[in-house]
N, C-alpha and C positions, 0 to 999 in steps of 0.2 A: 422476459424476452429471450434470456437463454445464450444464443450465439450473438457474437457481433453486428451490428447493424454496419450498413454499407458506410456510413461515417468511420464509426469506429474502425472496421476493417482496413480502412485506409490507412488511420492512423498505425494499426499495427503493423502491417507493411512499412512505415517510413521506421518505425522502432526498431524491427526487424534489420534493416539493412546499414543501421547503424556497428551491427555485428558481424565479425569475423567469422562467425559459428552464428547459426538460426537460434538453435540452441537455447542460448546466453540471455536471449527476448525473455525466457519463461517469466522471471519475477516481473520485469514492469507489463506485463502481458495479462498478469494474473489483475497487476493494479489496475490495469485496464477494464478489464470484465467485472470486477469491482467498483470500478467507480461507474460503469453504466446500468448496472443494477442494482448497486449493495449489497451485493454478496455476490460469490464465483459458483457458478448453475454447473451442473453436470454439462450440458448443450457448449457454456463457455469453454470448460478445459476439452472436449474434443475438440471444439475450433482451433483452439491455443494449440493440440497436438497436430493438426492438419497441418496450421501455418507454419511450424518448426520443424517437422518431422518426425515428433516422439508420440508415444505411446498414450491415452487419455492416461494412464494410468501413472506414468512419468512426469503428467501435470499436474496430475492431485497427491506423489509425494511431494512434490515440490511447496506444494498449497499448504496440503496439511503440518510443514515443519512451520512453519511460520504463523504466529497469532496473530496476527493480526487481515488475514484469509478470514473471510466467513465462508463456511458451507452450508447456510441456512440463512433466511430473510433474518435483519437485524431492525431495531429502529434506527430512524432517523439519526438519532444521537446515541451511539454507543457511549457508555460514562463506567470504566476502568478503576476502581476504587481498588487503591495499594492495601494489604494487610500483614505485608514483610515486616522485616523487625523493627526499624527504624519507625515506622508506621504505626505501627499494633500498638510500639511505646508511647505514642504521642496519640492514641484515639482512633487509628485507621479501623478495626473492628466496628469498633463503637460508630464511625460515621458510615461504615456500608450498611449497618443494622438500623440507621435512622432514614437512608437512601431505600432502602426496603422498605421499612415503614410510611416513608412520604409519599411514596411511588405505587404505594401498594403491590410491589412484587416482589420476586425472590432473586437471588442472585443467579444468572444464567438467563429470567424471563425478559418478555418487550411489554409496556404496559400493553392494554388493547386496543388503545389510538394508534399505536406504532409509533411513538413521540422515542420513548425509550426505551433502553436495555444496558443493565446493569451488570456487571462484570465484577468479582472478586480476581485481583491478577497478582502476581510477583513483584518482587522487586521494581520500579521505576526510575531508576538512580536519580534519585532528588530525596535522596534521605536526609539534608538538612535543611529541607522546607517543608516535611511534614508535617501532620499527614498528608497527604495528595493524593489528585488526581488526574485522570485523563478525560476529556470529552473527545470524542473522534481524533484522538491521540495527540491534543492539543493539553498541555500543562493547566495547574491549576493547582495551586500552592495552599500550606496552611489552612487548608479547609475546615470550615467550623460547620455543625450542623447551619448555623442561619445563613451561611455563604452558599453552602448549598442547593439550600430550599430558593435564595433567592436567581442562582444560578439556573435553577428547572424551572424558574418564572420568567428569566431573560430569556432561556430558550426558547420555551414555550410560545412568549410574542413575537419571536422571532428579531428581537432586540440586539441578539448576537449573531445575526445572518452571514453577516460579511464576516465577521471570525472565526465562525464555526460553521462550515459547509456541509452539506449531508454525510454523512460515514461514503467513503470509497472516493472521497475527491479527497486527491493529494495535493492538489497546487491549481488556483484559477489560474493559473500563466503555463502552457505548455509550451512544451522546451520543443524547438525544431535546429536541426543541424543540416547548416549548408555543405554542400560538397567544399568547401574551400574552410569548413573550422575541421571536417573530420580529420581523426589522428592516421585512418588509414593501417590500423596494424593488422595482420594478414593472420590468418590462425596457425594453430601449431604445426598440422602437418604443412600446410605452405611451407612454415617458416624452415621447417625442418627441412623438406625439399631441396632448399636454398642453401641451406648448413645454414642458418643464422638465424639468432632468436629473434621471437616476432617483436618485443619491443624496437628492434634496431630498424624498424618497420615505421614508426611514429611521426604522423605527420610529414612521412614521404607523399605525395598524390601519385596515383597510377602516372606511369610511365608511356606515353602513347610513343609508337610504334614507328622506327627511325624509315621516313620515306625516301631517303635519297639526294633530293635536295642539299646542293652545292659540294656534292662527292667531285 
């Protein structure tokens, strides 16, 4: 699909004005074009640069620091298998090379259902519940090859639906903020403007405009 569809555009407008600076949108903007494809399209990050005002190119450093950005179609279930130290000691190797084996692919591919895509990754910090792993960056402790295998059978049926949502949805609950929870903090050069720093701005509401009234 590429760019935003008119839902999601909406949605990035209200994200957008949660911010002092357009700017500041990029990361949950990125999670946005993500979760309506599963992966972030070339078409998205020039949208993302239009709505903020930066550069396509300013969108995709942004993308590409962060792993968990795809710039390319993923499956369904991305599955993150640790091979760090803490891991490696406890079998982490040993169960990405039985997740290649079961899966019939390599580390990096998506089977050809599009069901999955296996990752060799860093560290997890859950190095005293290894080995582990991640499914759409959802934990998964102490994995044994038979937890696994039976893990890509729940998925499979779709047994873990509600647990595990496709790759790029962060939360079935999105977050809206009324004008009356915003903190209101103004950005820097306002702040600056004023001499005062913008924290001292927090949960002020704009100040509407003294009419005169009982002068």
């Amino acid at each position: 699909m590429g760019r935003f569809d008119t839902g999601n555009e909406e949605i990035a407008r209200e994200i957008i004005g949660r911010y002092p600076r357009a700017k500041s949108a990029l990361i949950p903007l990125l999670h946005l074009a993500q979760e309506q494809d599963g992966y972030v399209t070339e078409e998205a990050m020039a949208h993302i640069g239009e709505l903020v005002g930066v550069s396509s190119a300013e969108v995709l450093g942004t993308c590409t620091f962060y792993e968990m950005f795809k710039l390319h179609p993923v499956g369904r279930y991305v599955i993150n298998v640790c091979t760090n130290i803490s891991c490696m000691l406890t079998g982490g190797e040993e169960l990405l090379h039985h997740a290649e084996e079961h899966l019939g692919i390599t580390a990096g591919a998506t089977t050809p259902d599009g069901l999955f895509t296996v990752e060799e990754v860093e560290c997890m910090a859950a190095c005293t519940e290894s080995p582990c792993l991640q499914v759409n960056y959802r934990y998964r402790y102490q994995v044994t090859d038979e937890k696994f295998d039976q893990l890509v059978a729940d998925l499979r049926s779709g047994r873990l639906a509600e647990e595990v949502p496709p790759h790029g949805t962060l939360a079935r609950v999105r977050q809206h903020i009324t004008d009356d929870q915003r903190a209101f903090i103004v950005s820097p050069e306002d702040a600056s403007a004023a001499g005062e720093p913008a924290w001292m701005h927090a949960h002020e509401p704009p100040q509407e405009a003294d009419s005169g009234a009982g002068a």
